[in-house]
N, C-alpha and C positions, 0 to 999 in steps of 0.2 A: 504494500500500500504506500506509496508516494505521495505527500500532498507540498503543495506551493502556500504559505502563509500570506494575505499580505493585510496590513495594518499602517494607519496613519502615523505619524508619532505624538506621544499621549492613549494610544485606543487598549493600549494593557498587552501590545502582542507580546513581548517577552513572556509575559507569565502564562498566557495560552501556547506559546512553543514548549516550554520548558512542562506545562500541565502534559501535554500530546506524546513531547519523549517519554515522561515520567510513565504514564498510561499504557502506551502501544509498543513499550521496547526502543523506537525508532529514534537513531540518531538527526542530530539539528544542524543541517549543514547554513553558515554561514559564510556568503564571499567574503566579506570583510575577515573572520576570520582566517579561511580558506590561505586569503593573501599574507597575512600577516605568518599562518605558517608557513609557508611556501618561501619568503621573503625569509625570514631565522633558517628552515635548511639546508636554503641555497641550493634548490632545486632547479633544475633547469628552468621551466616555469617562472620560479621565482625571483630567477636571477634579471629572466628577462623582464619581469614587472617591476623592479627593485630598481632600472635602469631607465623606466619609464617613469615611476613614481619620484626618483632623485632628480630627473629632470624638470618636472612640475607638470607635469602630463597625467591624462585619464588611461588607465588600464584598458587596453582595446578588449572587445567583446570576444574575440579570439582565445585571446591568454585567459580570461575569465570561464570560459568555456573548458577551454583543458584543462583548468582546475576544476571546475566541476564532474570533467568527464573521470579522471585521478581521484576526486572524492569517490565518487557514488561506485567504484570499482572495486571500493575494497570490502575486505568482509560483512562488515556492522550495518552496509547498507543494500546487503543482500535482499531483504524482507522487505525495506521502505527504509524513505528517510522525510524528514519536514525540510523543504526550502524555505527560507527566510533572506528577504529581500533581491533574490532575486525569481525569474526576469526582471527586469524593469520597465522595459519597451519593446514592441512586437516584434525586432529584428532577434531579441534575446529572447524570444518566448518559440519563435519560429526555430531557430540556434535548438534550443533546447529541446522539442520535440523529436523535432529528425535526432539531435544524439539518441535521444531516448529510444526510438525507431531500431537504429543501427546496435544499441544494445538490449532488443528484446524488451524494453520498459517503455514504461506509460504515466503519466500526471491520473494521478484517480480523484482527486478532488482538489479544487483551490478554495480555502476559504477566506473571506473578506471580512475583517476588522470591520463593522463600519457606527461612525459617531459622529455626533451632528459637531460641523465647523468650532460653535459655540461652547460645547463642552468640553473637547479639546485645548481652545485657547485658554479656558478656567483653569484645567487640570495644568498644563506647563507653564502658564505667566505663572501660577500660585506657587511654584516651588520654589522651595527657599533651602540652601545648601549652610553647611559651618565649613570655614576656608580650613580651620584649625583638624577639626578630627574625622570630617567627611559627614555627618551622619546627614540626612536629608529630613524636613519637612514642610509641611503644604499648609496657605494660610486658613485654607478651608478645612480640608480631609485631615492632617495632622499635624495641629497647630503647634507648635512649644507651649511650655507653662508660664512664661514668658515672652510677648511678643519680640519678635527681633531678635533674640537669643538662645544661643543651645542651653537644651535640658542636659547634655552630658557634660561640657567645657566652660560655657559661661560666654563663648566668643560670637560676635553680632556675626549676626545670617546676613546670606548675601543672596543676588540673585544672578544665576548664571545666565554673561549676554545672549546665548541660544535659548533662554526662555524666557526673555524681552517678548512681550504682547508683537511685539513689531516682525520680531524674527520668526515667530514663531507662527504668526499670519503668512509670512514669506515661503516656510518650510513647510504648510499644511497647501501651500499653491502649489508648488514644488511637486507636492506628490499627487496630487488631484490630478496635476498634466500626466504625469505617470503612469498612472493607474485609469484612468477612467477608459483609455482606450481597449488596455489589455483588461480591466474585466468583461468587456464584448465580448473582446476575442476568446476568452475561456467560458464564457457564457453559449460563444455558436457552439464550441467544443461540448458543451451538455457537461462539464465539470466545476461550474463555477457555485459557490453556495455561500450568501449573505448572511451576516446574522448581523444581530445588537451587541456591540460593545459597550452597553450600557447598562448598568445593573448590578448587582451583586456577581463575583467573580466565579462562585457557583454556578450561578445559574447560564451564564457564559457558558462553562465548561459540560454542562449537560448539552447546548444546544451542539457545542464541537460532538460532542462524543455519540449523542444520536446519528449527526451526520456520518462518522467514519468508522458506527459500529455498523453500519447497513453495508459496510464495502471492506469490511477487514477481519483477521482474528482478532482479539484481545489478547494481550499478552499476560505473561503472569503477575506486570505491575501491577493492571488492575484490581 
């Protein structure tokens, strides 16, 4: 069972990838990470994105691809794996098929994070970070006992520029251009499948787990 995740930033996808491996066995391939291992063991691959990346350059869709095809090759993601951000745009969705083709596999479900523009911006302008110890919280959802100050260090909260209201309108346009094409395109596919990212984090996770108990084993996480 293979699924493609995708979710805004703010929609809770980490904790519904990390709920899916945890559930279905099924390892969480990310490119971003992909790259970053690739780039540490100086893999051919790596080398040559390591080469693009030092020059201030985008990763072509190529190199991104054989690292995808090198992921899903190995053992752990024999049964399935979750994709997590990527495709991103239909030449990488197209990419990805045909591999999947050429190695006997299939996309069996995409599911779509989805959450209104509005709640979003709440959820990311409201967080509020301690520069001192890391720990995070939200002026709404989990305020400190203190406004403006960690409950653990005592050091005034800040707010990270990437969840500036401004930036953060910027980066929810960012992926709406991204995505609204390719969820069509996985919708003619007969694999695409919307839910609410809104809600208790449970009840989230039942609406994933209906969808991908109708097209999978269960592992013995569950």
């Amino acid at each position: 069972m293979n699924v493609v995740l995708f979710g805004p930033p703010g929609s809770g996808k980490g904790t519904q990838a990390h709920f899916i491996v945890e559930r279905y066995g099924m390892p969480q391939i990310s490119t971003g990470d992909m790259l970053r291992s690739a780039v540490k063991a100086k893999t051919a691959l790596g080398v040559m994105a390591k080469t693009v990346m030092d020059a201030g350059g985008l990763v072509s869709d190529d190199i991104v691809l054989g690292l995808v095809r090198e992921r899903i090759s190995q053992e752990d993601c024999a049964s399935g794996f979750i994709l997590d951000g990527f495709p991103r745009t239909i030449p990488q969705a197209n990419s990805l098929i045909a591999l999947l083709v050429e190695m006997d596999k299939k996309i069996d479900f995409v599911i779509s994070l989805d959450v209104d523009n509005s709640e979003l911006i709440s959820r990311l302008s409201g967080r509020r970070t301690c520069p001192s110890c890391g720990k995070g919280f939200h002026i709404i959802y989990d305020k400190p006992e203190h406004d403006g100050v960690c409950d653990s260090c005592g050091a005034l909260l800040v707010q990270r520029d990437d969840d500036s209201e401004g930036t953060v309108i910027s980066r929810l346009a960012v992926y709406d251009q991204q995505t609204s094409a390719l969820k069509s395109y996985f919708m003619d596919l007969g694999v695409l499948h919307s839910i609410s990212g809104t809600g208790p984090i449970a009840d989230i996770q039942h609406q994933i787990a209906s969808i991908l108990d109708a097209g999978g084993r269960i592992s013995d996480h569950s």
